[in-house]
Kinemage of the C-alpha trace (Angstrom):
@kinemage 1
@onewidth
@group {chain A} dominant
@subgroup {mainchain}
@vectorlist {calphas} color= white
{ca unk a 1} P -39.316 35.411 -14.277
{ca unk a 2} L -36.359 36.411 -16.165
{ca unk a 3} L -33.967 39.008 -14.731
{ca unk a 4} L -33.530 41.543 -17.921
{ca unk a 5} L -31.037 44.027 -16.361
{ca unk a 6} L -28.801 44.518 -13.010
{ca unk a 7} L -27.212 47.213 -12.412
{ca unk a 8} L -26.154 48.344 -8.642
{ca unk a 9} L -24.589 51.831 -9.699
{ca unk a 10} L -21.397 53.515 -8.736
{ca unk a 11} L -21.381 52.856 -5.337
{ca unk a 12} L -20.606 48.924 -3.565
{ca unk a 13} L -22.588 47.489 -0.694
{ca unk a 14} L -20.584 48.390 2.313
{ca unk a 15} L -19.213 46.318 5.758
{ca unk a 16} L -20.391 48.473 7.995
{ca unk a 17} L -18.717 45.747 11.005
{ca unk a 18} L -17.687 42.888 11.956
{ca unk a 19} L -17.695 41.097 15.263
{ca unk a 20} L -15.942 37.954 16.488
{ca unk a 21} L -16.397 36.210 19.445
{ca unk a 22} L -13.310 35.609 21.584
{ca unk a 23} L -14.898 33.270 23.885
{ca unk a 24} L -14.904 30.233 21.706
{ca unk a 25} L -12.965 26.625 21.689
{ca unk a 26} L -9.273 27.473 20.344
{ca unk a 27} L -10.639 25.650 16.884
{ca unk a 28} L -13.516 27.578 16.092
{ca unk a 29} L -14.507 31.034 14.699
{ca unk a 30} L -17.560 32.767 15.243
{ca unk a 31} L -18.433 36.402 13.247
{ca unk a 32} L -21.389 38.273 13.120
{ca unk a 33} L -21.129 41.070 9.985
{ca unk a 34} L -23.362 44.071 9.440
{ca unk a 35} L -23.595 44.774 5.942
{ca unk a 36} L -25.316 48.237 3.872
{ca unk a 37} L -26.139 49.287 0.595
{ca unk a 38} L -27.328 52.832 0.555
{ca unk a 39} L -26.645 53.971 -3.383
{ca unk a 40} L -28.507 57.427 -2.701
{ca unk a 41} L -26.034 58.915 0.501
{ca unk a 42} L -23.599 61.352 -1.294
{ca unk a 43} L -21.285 61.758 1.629
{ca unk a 44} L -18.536 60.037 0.886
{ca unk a 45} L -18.397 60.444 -2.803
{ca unk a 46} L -15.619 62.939 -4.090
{ca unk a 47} L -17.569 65.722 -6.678
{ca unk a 48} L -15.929 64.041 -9.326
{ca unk a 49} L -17.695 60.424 -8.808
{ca unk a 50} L -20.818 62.900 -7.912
{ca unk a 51} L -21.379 64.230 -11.215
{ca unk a 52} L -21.099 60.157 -12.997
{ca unk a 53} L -23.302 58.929 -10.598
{ca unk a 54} L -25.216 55.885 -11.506
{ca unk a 55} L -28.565 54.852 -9.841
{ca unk a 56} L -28.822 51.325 -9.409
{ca unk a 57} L -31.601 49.671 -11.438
{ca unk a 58} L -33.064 46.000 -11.326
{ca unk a 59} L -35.407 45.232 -14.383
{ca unk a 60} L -37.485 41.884 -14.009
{ca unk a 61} L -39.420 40.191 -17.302
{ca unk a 62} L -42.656 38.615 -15.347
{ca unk a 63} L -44.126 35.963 -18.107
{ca unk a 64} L -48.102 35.868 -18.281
{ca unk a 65} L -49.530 33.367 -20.300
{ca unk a 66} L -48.174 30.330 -22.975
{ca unk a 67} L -47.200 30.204 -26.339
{ca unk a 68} L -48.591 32.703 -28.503
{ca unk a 69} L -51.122 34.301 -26.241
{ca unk a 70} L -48.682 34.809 -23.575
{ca unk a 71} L -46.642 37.968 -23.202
{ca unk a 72} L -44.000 39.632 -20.641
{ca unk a 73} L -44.104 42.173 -18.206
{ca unk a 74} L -41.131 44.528 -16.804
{ca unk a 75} L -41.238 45.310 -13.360
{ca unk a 76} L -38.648 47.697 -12.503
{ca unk a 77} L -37.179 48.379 -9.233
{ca unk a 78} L -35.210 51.516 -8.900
{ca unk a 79} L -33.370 53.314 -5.512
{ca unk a 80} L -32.637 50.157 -3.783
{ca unk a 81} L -31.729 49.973 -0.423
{ca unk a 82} L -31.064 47.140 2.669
{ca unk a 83} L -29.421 46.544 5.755
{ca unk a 84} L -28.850 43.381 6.953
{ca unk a 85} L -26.879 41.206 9.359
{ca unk a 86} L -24.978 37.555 8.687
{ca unk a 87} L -23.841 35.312 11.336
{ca unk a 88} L -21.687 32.275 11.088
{ca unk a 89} L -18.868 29.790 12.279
{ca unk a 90} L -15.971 27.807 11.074
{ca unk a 91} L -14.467 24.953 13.090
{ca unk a 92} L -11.531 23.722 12.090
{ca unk a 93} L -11.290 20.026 11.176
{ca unk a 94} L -8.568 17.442 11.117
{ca unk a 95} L -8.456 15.560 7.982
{ca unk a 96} L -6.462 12.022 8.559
């Protein structure tokens, strides 16, 4: 699989929150983000950025086959969109 071309558009992935948790040891932090990538919502793009508006657009090169009988296919993936949520901690460490 060979990734041919990437390209996520005008508009970024977004942080829609983020959440710590304040009832933790005084050396550790724990978050919890929400993250969103919805390339297709036209709210909060000026007309301007409207008009040049990009789609994003993922092409993949699926290889079938060796040597000479072998050949590629493109799968393309077009209007992309996720939500998702990340967790994690940091502790801090003392390093004698």
């Amino acid at each position: 699989m060979k990734l041919t071309t990437f390209t996520l558009g005008n508009k970024s992935p977004r942080i829609d929150s983020i959440r710590t948790y304040p009832m933790t040891p005084d050396d550790e932090v724990i978050m919890e983000w929400s993250l969103s990538f919805t390339p297709n919502d036209l709210e909060d793009l000026t007309p301007r950025q409207a008009r040049g508006k990009v789609n994003p657009k993922v092409v993949l090169s699926i290889k079938l086959g060796k040597g000479i009988v072998g050949g590629s296919i493109p799968v393309l993936l077009e209007d992309i969109k996720w939500v998702g949520h990340a967790g994690g901690g940091m502790k801090e460490v003392d390093w004698y």
